[in-house]
Structure formats: C-alpha cells, structure tokens
C-alpha positions in Angstrom: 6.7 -1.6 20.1 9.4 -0.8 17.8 9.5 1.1 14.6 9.1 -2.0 12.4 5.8 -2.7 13.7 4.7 0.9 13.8 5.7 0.8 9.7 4.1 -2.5 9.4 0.6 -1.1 11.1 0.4 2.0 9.6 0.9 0.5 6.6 -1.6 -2.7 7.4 -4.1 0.4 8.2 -3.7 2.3 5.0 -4.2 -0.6 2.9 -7.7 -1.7 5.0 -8.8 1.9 4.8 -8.4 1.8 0.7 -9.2 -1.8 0.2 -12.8 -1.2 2.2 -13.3 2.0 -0.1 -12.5 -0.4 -3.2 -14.9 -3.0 -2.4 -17.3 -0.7 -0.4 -17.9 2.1 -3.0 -16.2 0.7 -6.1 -18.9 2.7 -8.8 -17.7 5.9 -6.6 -14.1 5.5 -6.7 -14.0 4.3 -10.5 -16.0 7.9 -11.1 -13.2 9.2 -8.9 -10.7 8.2 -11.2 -12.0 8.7 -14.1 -15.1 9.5 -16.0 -13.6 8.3 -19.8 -11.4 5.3 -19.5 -13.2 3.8 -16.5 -11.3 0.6 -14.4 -14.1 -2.3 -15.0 -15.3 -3.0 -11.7 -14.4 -6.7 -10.8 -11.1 -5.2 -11.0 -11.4 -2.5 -8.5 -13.2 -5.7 -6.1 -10.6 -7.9 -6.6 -7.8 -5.5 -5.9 -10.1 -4.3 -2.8 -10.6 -7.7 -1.5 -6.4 -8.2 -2.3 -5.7 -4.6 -0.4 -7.6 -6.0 2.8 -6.0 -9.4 3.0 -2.6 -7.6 2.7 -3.7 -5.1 5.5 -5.0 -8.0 7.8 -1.4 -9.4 7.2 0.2 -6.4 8.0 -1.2 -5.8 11.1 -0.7 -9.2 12.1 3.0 -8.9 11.7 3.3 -5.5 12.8 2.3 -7.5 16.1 4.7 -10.3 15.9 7.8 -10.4 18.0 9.9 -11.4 15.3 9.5 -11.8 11.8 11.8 -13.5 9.0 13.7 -11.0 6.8 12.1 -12.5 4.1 8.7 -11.8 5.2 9.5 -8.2 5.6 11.1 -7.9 2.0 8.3 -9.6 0.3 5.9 -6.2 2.0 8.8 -4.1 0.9 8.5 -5.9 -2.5 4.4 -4.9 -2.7 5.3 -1.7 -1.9 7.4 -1.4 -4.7 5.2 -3.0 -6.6 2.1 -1.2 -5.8 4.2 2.4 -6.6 5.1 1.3 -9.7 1.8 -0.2 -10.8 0.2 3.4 -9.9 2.6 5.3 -11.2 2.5 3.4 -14.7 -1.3 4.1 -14.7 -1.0 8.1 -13.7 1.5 8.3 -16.6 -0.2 6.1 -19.0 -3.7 7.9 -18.8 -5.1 4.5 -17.9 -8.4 4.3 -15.4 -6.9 7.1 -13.6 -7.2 10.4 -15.4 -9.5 13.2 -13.4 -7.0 15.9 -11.7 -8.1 14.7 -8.0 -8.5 11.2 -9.1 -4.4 11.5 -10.3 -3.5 13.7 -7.2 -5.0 11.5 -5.0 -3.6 8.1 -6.2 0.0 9.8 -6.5 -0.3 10.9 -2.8 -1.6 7.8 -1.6 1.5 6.1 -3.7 4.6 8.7 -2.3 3.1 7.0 1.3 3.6 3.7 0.5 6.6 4.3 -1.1 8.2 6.2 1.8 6.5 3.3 4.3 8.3 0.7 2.0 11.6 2.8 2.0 11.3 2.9 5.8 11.0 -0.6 6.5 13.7 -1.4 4.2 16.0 1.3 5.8 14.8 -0.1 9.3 15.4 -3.7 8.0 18.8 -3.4 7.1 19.8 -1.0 9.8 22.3 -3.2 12.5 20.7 -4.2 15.7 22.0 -1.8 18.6 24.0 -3.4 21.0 23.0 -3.3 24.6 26.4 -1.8 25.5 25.9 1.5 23.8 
C-alpha cells in the first residue's frame, strides 16, 4: 500500500463518517451549526448524500493500482473546493455560527486541506528509481 492510497482512504473515510452524520442526523448537525441562520435541510441531505458518493470513490481508488493523474487532481480539486466553501461560510456568518459548530467545521476543513496538500505533494513527487 503506498502513501497515495493511505491519503485517498483516510480521506474516502472522513468524508463517509461526515456525509452519514449529514444525512443521518441532519436536524442535529444544522443545531450544531447554528441556532439563528440555520442551513435548510435538503441542503445538509444533498451535500450528505454528495459527501458519501465521494467517500465510496475514494476508497475505491485508494484501492486501485494505478490511477490517472487526472483523477487524483480532480480529489485534490474537491479538497480545495470543499476548504474554501467552508471557510467562506465560517467567515461569512452563514449556517455556521455557534463557537463549536465554527471550531468544529474549521478543524474538520485544516484536515482536508492538509489531506489534499498531501496528495498533491505525493502526486507530483518523482517516482524513485529502483537503483537508489
């Protein structure tokens, strides 16, 4: 197993884990976030339902031998994507505004940012030769 498919896993993993919580307990995360200016619920299902397809993917991959480079940047791309997404809510008081609902999201977002940066880093790292 190499460090591609660990990244790809863990991060397959993480994104089942929070996409069952979405579509599982979407009146108790929405409370989590926020008790004012509440995410409507389809939302938090849809993006649930989105979070598990992505994770299913992921783990599928992470047990692939190979995988085309654009595959992997298109997952480095969501990553991206789902940092910036979070982070845009955090700042702009928007469905996420209790302190642990905030803390939370932002923790959960500095993880997918640093699996993201780690598969791009292990993605454009040169393939060892067998001679060193």
């Amino acid at each position: 197993m190499n460090e591609t498919s660990i990244i790809l896993k863990l991060n397959g993993l993480i994104n089942l884990i929070i996409g069952a919580l979405l579509v599982f307990m979407p009146s108790q995360v929405i409370d989590f976030l926020s008790t004012t200016k509440q995410v409507p619920e389809v939302v938090v299902l849809l993006l649930g339902m989105a979070l598990n397809l992505i994770g299913m993917l992921l783990l599928w991959c992470g047990n692939r031998d190979h995988l085309s480079p654009s595959l992997i940047k298109a997952f480095i791309l969501l990553d991206l994507i789902w940092v910036i997404f979070v982070f845009a809510l955090i700042f702009s008081q928007t469905w996420i505004t209790s302190t642990v609902g905030t803390t939370t999201t932002g923790l959960i977002a500095i993880v997918v940012g640093r699996l993201g940066w780690l598969l791009w880093h292990n993605h454009k790292a040169p393939a060892k030769s067998v001679s060193q």
